[in-house]
C-alpha positions as CSV (number, residue, x, y, z in Angstrom):
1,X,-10.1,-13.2,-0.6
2,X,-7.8,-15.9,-2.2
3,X,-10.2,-16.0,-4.8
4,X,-9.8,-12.1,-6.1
5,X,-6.0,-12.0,-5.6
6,X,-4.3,-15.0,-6.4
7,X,-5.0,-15.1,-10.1
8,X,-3.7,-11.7,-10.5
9,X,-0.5,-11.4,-8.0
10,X,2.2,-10.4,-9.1
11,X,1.0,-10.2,-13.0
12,X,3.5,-8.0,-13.9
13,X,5.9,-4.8,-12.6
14,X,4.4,-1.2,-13.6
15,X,5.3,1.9,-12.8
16,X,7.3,2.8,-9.7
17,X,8.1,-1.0,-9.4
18,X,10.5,-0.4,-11.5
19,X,12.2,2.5,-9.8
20,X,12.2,0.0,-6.4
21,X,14.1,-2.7,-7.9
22,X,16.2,-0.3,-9.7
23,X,17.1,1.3,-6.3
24,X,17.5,-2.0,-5.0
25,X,20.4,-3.1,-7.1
26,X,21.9,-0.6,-6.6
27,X,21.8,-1.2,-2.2
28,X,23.1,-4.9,-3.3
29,X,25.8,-3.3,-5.1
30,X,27.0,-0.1,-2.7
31,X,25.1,-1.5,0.6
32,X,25.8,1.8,2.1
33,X,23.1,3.2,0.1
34,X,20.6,1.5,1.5
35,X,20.6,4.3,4.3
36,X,22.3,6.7,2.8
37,X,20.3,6.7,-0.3
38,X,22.1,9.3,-3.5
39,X,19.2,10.6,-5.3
40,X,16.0,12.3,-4.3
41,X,12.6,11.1,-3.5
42,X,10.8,8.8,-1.1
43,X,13.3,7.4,2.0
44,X,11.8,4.0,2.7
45,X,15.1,1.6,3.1
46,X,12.8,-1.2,4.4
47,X,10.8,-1.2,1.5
48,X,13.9,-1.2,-0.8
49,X,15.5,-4.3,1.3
50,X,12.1,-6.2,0.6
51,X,12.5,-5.5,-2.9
52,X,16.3,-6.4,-3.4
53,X,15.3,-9.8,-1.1
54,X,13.1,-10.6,-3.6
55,X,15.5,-9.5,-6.5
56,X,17.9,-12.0,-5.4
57,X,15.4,-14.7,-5.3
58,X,13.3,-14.0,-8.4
59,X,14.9,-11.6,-10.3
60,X,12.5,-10.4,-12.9
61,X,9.8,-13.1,-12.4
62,X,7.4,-10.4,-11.1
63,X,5.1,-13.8,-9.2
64,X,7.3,-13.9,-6.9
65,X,7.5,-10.1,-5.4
66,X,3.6,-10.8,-6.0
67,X,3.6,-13.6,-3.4
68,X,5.8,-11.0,-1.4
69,X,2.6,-8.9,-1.0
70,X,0.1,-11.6,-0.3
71,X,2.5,-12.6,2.6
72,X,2.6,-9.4,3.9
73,X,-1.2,-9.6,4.0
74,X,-1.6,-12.1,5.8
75,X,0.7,-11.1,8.4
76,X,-1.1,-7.8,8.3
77,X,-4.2,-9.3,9.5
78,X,-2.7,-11.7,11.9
79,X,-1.3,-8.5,13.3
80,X,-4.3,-6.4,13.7
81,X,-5.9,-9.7,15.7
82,X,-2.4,-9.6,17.8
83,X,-3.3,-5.8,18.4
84,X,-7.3,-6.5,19.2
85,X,-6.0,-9.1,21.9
86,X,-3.1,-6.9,23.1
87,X,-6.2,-4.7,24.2
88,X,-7.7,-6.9,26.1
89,X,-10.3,-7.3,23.5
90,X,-12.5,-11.2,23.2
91,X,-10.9,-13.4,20.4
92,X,-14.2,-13.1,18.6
93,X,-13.3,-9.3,18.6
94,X,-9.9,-10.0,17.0
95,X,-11.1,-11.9,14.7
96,X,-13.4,-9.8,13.1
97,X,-10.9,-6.8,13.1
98,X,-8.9,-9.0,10.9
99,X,-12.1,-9.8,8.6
100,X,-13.3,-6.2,8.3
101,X,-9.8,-4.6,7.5
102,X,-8.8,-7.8,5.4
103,X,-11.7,-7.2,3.7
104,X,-12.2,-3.6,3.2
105,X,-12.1,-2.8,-0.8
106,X,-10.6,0.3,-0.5
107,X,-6.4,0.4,-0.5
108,X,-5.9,-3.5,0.1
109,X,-6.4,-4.9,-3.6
110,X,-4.1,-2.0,-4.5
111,X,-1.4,-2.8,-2.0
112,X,-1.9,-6.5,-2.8
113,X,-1.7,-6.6,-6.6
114,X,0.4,-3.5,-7.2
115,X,3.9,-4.9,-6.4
116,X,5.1,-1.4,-5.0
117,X,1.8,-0.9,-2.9
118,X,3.9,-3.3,0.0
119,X,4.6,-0.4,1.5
120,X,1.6,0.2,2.9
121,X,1.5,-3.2,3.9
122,X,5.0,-2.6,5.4
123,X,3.5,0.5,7.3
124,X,0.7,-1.4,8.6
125,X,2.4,-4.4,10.1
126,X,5.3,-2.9,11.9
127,X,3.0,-0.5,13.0
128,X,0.7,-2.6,14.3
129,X,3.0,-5.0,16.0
130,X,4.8,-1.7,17.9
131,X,1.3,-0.9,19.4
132,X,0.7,-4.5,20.6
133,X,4.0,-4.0,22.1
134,X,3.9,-0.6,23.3
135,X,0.7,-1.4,24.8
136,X,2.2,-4.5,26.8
137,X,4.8,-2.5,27.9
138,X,7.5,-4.6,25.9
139,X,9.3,-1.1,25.0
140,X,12.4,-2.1,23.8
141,X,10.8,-4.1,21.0
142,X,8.2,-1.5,20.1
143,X,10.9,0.9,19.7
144,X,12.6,-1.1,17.3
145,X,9.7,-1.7,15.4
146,X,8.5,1.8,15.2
147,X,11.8,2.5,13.7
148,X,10.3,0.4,11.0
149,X,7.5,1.6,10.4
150,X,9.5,5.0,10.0
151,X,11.6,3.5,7.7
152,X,8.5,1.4,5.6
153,X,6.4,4.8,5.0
154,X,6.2,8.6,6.1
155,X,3.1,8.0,7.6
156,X,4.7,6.4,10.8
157,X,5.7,9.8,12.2
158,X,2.6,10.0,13.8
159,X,3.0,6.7,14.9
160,X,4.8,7.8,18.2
161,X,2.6,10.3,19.3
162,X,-0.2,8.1,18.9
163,X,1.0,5.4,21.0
164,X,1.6,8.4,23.9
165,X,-1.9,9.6,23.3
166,X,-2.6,6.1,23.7
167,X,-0.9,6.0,27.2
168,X,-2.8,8.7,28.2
169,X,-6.3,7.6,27.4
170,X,-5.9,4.5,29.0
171,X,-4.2,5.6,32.1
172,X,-4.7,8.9,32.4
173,X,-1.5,10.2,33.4
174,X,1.6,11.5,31.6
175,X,3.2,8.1,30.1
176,X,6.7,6.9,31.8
177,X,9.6,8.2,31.0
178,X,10.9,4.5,29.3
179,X,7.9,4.8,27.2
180,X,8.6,8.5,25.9
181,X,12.0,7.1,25.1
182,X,10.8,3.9,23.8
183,X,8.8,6.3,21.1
184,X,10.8,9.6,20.6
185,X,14.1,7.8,20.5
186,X,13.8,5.9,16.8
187,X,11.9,9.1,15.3
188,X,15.0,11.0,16.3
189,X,17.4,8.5,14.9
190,X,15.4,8.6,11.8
191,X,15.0,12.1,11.2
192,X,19.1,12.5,11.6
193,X,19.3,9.6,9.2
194,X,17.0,11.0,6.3
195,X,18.8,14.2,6.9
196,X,21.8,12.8,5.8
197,X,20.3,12.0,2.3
198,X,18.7,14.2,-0.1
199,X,14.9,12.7,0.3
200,X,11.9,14.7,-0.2
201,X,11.1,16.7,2.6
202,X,7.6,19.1,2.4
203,X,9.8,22.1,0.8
204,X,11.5,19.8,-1.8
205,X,8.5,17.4,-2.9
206,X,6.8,17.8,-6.0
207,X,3.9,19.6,-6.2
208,X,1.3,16.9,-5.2
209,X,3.1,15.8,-2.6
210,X,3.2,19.4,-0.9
211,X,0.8,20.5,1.5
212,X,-1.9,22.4,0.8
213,X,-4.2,24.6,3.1
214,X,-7.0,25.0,0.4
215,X,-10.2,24.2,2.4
216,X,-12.0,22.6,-0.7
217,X,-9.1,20.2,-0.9
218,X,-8.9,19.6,2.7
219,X,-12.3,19.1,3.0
220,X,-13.0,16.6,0.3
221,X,-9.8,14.8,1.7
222,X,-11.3,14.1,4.7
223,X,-15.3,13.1,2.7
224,X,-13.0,10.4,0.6
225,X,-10.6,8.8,3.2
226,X,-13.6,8.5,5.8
227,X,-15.4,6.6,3.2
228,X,-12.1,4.6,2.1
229,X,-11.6,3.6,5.8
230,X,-14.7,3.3,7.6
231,X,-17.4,2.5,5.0
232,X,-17.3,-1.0,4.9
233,X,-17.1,-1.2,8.9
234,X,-20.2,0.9,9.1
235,X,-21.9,-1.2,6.7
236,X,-21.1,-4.2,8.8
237,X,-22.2,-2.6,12.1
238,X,-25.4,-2.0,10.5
239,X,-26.4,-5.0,9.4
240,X,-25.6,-6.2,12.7
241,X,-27.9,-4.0,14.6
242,X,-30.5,-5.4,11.8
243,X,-29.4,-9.2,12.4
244,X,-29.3,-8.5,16.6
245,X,-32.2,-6.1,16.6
246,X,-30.3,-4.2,19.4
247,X,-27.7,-1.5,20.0
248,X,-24.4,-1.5,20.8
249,X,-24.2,-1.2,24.9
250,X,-20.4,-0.2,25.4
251,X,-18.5,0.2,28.9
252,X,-16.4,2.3,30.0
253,X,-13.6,-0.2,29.4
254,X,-15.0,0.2,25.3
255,X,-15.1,3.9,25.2
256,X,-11.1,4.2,26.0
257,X,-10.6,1.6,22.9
258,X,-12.7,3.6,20.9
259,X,-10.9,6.6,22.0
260,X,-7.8,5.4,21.2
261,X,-8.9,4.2,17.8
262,X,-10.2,7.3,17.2
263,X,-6.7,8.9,17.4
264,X,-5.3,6.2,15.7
265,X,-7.5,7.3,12.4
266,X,-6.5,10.8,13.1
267,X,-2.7,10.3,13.3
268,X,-2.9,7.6,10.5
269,X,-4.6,10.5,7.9
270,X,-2.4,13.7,9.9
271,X,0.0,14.0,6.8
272,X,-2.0,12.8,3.8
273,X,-5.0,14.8,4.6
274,X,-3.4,17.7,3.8
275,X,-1.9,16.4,0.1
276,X,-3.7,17.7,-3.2
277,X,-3.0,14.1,-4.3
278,X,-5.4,11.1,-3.3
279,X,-4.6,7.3,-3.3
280,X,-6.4,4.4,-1.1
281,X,-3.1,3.2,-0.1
282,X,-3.3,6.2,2.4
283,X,-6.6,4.2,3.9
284,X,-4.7,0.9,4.6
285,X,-3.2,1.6,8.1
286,X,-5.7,4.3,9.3
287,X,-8.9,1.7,8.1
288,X,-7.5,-0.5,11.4
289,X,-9.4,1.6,13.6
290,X,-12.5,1.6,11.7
291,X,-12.2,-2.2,11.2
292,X,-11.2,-3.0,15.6
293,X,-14.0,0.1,16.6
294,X,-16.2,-2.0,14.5
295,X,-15.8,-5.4,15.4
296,X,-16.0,-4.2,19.3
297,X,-19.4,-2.6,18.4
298,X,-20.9,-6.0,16.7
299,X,-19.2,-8.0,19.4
300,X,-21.1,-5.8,22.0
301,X,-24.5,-6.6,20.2
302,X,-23.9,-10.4,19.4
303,X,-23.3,-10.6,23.1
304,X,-26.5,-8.5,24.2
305,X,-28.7,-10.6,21.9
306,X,-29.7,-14.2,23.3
307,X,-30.8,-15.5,19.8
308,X,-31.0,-13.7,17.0
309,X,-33.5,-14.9,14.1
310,X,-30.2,-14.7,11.8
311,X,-26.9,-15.7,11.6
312,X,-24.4,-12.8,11.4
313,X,-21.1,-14.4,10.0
314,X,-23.0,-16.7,7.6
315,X,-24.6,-13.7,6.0
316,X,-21.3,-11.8,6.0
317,X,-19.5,-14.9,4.0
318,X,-22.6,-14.9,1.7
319,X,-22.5,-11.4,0.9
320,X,-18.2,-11.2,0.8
321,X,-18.8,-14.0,-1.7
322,X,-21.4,-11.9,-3.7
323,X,-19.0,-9.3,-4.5
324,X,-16.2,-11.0,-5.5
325,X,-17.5,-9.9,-8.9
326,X,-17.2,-6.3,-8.0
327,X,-14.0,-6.9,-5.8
328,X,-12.3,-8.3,-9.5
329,X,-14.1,-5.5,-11.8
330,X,-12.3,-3.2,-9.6
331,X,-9.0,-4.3,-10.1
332,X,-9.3,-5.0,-14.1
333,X,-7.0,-2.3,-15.0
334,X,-4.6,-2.7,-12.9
335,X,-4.4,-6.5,-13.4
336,X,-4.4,-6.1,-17.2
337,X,-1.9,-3.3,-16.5
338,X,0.6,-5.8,-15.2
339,X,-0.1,-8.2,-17.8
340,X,0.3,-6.0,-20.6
341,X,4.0,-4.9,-18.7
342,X,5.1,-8.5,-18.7
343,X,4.0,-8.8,-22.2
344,X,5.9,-5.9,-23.9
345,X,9.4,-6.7,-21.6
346,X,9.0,-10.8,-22.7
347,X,8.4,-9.0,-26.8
348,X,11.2,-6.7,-26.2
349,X,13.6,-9.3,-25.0
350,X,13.0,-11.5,-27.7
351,X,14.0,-8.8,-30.2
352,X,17.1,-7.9,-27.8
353,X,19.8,-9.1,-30.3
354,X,18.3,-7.3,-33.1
355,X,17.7,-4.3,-31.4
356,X,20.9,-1.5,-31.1
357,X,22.3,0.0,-27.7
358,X,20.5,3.4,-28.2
359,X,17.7,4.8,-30.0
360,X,14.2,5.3,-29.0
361,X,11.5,2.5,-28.4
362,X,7.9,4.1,-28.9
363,X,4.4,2.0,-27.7
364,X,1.5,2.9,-29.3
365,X,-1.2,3.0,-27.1
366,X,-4.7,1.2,-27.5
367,X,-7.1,4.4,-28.6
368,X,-9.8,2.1,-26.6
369,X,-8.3,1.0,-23.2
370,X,-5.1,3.7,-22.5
371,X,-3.2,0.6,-20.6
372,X,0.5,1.5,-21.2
373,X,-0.1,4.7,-19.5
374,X,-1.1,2.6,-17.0
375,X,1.2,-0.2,-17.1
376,X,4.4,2.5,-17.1
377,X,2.9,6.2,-16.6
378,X,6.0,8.4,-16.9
379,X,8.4,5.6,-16.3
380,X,8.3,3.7,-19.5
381,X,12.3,4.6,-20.3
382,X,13.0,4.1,-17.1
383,X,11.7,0.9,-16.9
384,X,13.3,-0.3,-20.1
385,X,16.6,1.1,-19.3
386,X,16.8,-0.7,-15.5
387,X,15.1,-4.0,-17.3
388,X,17.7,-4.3,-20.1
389,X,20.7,-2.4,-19.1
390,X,20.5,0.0,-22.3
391,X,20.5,3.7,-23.3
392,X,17.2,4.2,-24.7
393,X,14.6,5.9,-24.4
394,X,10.9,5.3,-24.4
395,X,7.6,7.3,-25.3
396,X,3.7,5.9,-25.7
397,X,2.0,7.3,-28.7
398,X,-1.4,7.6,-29.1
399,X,-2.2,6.2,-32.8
400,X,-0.4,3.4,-34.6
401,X,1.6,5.5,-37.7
402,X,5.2,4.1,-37.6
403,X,7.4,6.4,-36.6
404,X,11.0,4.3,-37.2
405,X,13.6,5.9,-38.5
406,X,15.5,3.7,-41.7
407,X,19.3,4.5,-40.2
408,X,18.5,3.3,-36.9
409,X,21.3,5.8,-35.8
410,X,19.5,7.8,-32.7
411,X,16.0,7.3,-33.8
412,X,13.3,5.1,-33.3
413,X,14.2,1.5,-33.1
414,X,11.2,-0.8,-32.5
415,X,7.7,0.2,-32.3
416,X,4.9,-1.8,-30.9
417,X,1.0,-1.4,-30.2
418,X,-1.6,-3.1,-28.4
419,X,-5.2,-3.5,-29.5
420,X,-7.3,-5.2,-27.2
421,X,-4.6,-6.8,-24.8
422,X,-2.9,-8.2,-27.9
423,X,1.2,-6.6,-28.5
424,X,2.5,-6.7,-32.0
425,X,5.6,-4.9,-33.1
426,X,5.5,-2.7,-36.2
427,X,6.9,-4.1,-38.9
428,X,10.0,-2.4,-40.5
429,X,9.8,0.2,-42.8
């Protein structure tokens, strides 16, 4: 997978990255804010330390927060293998986990190459590491890292109960009263915590982030993030019954794992499911049970088989490196996106001194490929405003008309437009 994502880490910041790094200067400023955030909106202070980590370090070289991701990858599969093996599952189990989620082209490019998609990343791999814990019984340490996982991504407020259910499944009696402690204790904490700042909560959230009980939406939910999280794994389980010519035979011992993936997926999806918006980042954590119920499955039918007429990981490599094509196609936009960001911030630097501490900067957008809007969506002012420190305010035009205003005084004070990946300012009036 090196060769899809290391060309295009960390291209550029767009969109919400901007808000992040905003948010974290101002927790390396006021420190206190890092918990006790001021201002509406997500409450994630273990994304924001990432972010303000790499601020120190990089400032605005956007590679760096890139290679930030890409770690957190990594670590992300390593983790799920630690999870397969904290099961009790074979190594060859484990690793394929890791191969089928690391894999899976649904959410992971996203969280990769989009600088603020760590937090699904973030999500993932403290939420995976308190399930290898919880499940060894280390409960002191998984209760620490549930609390961040609850402190990565909303998602992780499921996270408790599924580790219970997990108890249960596996054991089949109510879990011990260290290990409802170990998982209600931190979900308390961080409820009072976020109640003590004015973060979105389900009443206060804009409006496609509320829940919605419309069956049609609910419904098609469900159709889009089983595909996002399972398709690939059922793809692979497929060709391995062609490859093994055989089914998979599981145990008892298999069926309690698959069980408790199974509620894994559930919990993953409980909140999401019900938003009228859609994003694959939502896939990324829930796609781990898909990816470990998977591997188990081919695992069972490699083991069944005594020689099979063809080579299953071969075929898998061949066929991964067959797509890469499609794997890059997918992430065009978004790569160009971050490109096009870096662009228009190095132009607009290099006309800093000329340019006055107010007025309005407009960016006209290509009529052919609409990449500001995708570059800055509704955040183009304030992603000027956080990159250079200045008053102004930003809109992207369709069309190429100047628009500047001769005085300069409150008007528009630079215009530039794109055509075909290539940013050239207007020329003065």
């Amino acid at each position: 997978m090196a060769a899809v994502f290391c060309p295009d880490v960390g291209r550029g910041f767009i969109k919400d990255d901007f808000t992040w790094i905003r948010t974290a200067q101002a927790a390396t400023t006021n420190p206190v804010t890092l918990i006790r955030q001021p201002d509406a909106g997500f409450y994630r202070p273990v994304v924001t330390l990432t972010f303000a980590a790499d601020y120190a370090v990089h400032g605005w070289k956007a590679r760096g927060y890139g290679w930030t991701n890409l770690a957190l990858y990594i670590l992300c599969a390593a983790a799920v293998a630690a999870l397969a093996l904290a099961l009790e599952l074979p190594l060859a189990v484990a690793a394929m986990a890791a191969f089928l989620w690391a894999v899976n082209p649904h959410g992971v490019n996203m969280a990769i190459l989009w600088l603020s998609g760590r937090t699904a990343l973030l999500l993932a791999f403290f939420s995976l590491l308190a399930a290898a814990a919880f499940v060894r019984r280390w409960y002191a340490a998984a209760a620490v890292l549930i609390a961040c996982a609850l402190l990565s991504k909303e998602e992780a407020v499921a996270l408790p109960f599924i580790l219970l259910a997990w108890t249960w499944i596996t054991r089949g009696t109510r879990p011990a009263w260290t290990a409802i402690a170990a998982a209600v204790a931190p979900l308390a904490l961080y409820l009072v915590l976020r109640s003590l700042t004015p973060a979105m909560t389900p009443g206060t959230a804009p409006a496609f982030y509320r829940f919605t009980m419309d069956p049609i939406s609910v419904i098609r939910n469900i159709g889009e993030y089983l595909d996002r999280s399972a398709t690939l794994t059922v793809v692979g389980v497929l060709l391995a019954m062609l490859v093994y010519r055989t089914r998979p035979q599981v145990t008892a011992d298999d069926r309690r794992v698959l069980g408790m993936m199974a509620v894994w997926w559930a919990g993953m999806f409980a909140i999401t499911i019900w938003l009228p918006v859609r994003s694959s980042l939502y896939a990324v954590c829930p796609s781990i049970a898909a990816a470990v119920a998977g591997a188990l499955l081919i695992e069972r039918m490699r083991a069944a088989t005594v020689r099979p007429r063809l080579p299953f990981e071969p075929i898998l490599a061949v066929l991964l490196l067959c797509t890469i094509p499609i794997y890059q196609m997918r992430d065009g936009l978004r790569a160009e996106a971050a490109r096009v960001s870096q662009r228009t911030l190095d132009a607009i630097e290099h006309d800093l001194p000329a340019l006055p501490p107010t007025g309005v900067v407009v960016l006209h957008e290509d009529p052919d490929f609409p990449v500001f809007r995708e570059a800055f969506g509704g955040l183009a002012s304030e992603a000027l405003r956080t990159r250079f420190g200045r008053e102004w305010d930003a809109r992207i035009e369709d069309g190429a008309a100047p628009l500047r205003d001769p005085s300069g005084h409150g008007g528009v004070i630079a215009e530039y437009w794109i055509r075909h990946g290539t940013l050239t300012r207007v020329p003065s009036p």
